[in-house]
C-alpha positions in Angstrom: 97.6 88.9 116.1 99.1 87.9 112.7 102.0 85.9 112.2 105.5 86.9 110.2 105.2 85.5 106.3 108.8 85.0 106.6 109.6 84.0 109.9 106.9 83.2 111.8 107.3 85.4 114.6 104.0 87.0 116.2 103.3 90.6 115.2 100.9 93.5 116.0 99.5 96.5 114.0 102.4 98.4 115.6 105.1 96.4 113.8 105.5 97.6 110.4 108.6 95.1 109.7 109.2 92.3 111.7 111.3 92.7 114.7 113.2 89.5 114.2 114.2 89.1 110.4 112.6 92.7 109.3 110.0 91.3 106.5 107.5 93.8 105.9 104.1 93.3 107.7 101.7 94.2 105.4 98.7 94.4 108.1 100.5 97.1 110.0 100.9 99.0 106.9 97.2 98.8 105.8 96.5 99.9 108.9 98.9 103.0 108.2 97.2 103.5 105.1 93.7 103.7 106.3 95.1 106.5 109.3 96.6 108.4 106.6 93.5 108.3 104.2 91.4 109.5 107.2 93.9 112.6 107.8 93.1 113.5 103.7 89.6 113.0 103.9 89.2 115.4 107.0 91.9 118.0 105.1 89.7 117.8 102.5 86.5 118.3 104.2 87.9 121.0 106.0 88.7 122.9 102.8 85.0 122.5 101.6 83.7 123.7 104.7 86.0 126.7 104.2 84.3 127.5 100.8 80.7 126.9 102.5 81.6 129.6 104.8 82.7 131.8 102.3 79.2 131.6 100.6 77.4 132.6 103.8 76.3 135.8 103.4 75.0 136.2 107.1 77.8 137.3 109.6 76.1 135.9 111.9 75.9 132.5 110.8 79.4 133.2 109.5 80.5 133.8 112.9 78.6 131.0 114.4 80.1 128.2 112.2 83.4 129.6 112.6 83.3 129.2 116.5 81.8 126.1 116.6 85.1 125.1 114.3 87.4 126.4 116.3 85.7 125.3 119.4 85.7 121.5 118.7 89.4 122.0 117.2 90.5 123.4 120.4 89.0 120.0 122.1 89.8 117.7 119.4 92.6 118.9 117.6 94.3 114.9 117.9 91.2 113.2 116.3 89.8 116.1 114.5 86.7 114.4 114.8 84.1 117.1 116.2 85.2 119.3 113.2 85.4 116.2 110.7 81.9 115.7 111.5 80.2 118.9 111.6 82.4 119.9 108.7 80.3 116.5 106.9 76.8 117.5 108.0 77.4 121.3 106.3 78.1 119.6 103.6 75.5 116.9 103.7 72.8 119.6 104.4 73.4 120.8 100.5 73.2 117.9 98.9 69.8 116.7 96.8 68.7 112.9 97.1 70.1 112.2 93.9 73.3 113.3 95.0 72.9 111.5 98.2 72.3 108.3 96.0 74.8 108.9 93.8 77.4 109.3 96.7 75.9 105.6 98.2 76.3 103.5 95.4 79.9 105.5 94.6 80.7 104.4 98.3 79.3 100.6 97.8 80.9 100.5 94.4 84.2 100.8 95.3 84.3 98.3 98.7 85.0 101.7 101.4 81.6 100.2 103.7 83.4 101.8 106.5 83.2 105.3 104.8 79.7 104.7 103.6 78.8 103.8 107.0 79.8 107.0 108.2 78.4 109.1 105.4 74.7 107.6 105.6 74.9 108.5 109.6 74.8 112.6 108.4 71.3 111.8 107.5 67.6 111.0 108.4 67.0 108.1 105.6 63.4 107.6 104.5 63.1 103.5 105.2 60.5 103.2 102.3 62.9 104.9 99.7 66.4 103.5 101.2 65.3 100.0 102.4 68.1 98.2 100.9 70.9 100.7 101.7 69.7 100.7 105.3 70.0 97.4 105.4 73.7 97.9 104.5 74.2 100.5 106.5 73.2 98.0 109.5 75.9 95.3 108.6 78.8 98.1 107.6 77.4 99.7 111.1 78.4 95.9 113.0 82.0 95.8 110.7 82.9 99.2 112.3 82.1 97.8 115.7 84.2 94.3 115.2 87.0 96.4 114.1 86.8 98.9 117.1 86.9 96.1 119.5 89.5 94.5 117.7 91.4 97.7 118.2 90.7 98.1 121.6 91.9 95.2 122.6 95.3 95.0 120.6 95.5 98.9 121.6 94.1 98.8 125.2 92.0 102.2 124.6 89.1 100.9 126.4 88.5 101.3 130.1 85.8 100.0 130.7 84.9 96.6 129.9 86.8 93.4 128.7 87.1 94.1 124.9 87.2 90.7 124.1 83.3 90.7 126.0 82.5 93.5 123.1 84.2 91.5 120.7 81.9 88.5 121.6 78.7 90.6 121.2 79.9 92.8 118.4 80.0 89.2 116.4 77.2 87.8 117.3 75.1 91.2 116.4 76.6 91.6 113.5 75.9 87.5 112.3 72.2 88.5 112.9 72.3 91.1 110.6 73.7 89.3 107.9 71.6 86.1 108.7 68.6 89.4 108.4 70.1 90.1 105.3 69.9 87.2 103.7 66.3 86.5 104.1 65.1 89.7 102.6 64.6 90.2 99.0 67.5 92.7 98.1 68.6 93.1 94.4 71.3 91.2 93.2 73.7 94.2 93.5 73.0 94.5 97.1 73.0 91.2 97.9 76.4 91.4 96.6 77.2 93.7 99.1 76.2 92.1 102.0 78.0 88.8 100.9 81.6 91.5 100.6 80.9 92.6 103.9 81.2 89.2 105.4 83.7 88.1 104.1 85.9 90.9 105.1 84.4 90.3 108.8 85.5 86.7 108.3 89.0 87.8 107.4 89.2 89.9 110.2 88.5 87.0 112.3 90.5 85.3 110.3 93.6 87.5 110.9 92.9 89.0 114.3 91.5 85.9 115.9 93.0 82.8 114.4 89.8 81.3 113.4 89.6 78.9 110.9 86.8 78.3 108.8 85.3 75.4 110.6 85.0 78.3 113.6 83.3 80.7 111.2 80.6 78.3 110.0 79.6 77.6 113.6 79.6 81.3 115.0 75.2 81.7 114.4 74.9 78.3 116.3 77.3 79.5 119.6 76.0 80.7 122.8 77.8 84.2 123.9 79.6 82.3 126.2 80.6 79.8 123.7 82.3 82.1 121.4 83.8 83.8 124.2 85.4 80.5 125.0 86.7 79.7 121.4 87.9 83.5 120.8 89.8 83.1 124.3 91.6 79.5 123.0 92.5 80.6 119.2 94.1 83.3 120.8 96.3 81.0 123.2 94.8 82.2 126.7 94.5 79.0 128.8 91.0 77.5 130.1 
């Protein structure tokens, strides 16, 4: 929960303007942004897949990926994300390793660790070859869980267990990670990386969760239960 930069009045990710003096929340409409960029990138891989298909000069392989499309649309059609993701491994099944590489360091380049996360997972990395990106791909792979507990527990989509309990190991996993990180000998670039990634979990923490930075710098030395405790009091709920 953030607060009103006018007012001071809590707010949500569903309130775009404040309710009470109608400032513009500019966390809400991030959020927004990110839903819409996800809509383009799956129009977009759904265009390419289109031309794939084109090229295939079997009918029955035409016929096959063509069902398997509709199929998962027909389930999916909300979330598009059966189709998103076999429209991605098509794709991803063409490309050489330098193109794969290329792709990476594009991703890592430009801050989207969310969308590099997801790219890496169409395929089977070679550990000796991709060592450092791997090791990326593990911290960006704890960021996506923070923020998917933070959703679920601001949104209520999960069912089945206490987000904030997922929030609490979600943190913790992803502190070991970095503190993995940060005692192996990536390049400077990487390392730069890493240290980007943090500090956005941080400012989701931050933002979400009220911590301060006296909370953050004592996170690796908290038991589970610990943090559960501090995450339950910066966010008001009584001992």
């Amino acid at each position: 929960m953030v607060n009103c930069k006018n007012c001071g009045a809590p707010l949500t990710l569903k309130d775009s303007v404040c309710p009470h003096c109608g400032t513009p929340n500019p966390e809400a409409q991030e959020h927004l942004r990110k839903l819409k960029k996800l809509e383009k990138d799956y129009a977009s891989a759904r265009n390419e897949v289109r031309e794939e298909v084109r090229k295939v000069r079997s009918g029955y392989s035409l016929l096959v990926i063509l069902a398997i499309l509709l199929l998962a649309n027909l389930i999916l059609v909300p979330l598009h994300s059966a189709s998103y993701e076999i429209a991605e491994r098509i794709i991803a099944s063409r490309m050489s390793d330098e193109e794969i590489t290329a792709r990476m360091d594009e991703l890592l380049k430009k801050g989207e660790f969310i969308e590099f996360k997801v790219f890496t997972d169409k395929f089977i990395l070679s550990y000796a070859k991709y060592r450092d990106y791997l090791t990326i791909e593990s911290l960006a792979d704890s960021y996506s869980r923070i923020l998917e507990s933070v959703n679920n527990y601001y949104y209520g989509t999960s069912n089945y267990e206490d987000p904030l309990v997922r929030l609490c190991q979600n943190i913790g996993e992803f502190k070991e990670s970095y503190g993995y990180a940060q005692s192996r000998e990536l390049s400077i670039e990487m390392t730069g990386y890493a240290e980007k990634i943090n500090d956005e979990v941080n400012r989701v923490l931050k933002v979400y969760l009220n911590f301060t930075d006296e909370d953050i710098a004592k996170i690796s030395d908290l038991s589970s239960s610990a943090l559960l405790i501090l995450m339950n009091e910066r966010l008001g709920y009584e001992k």
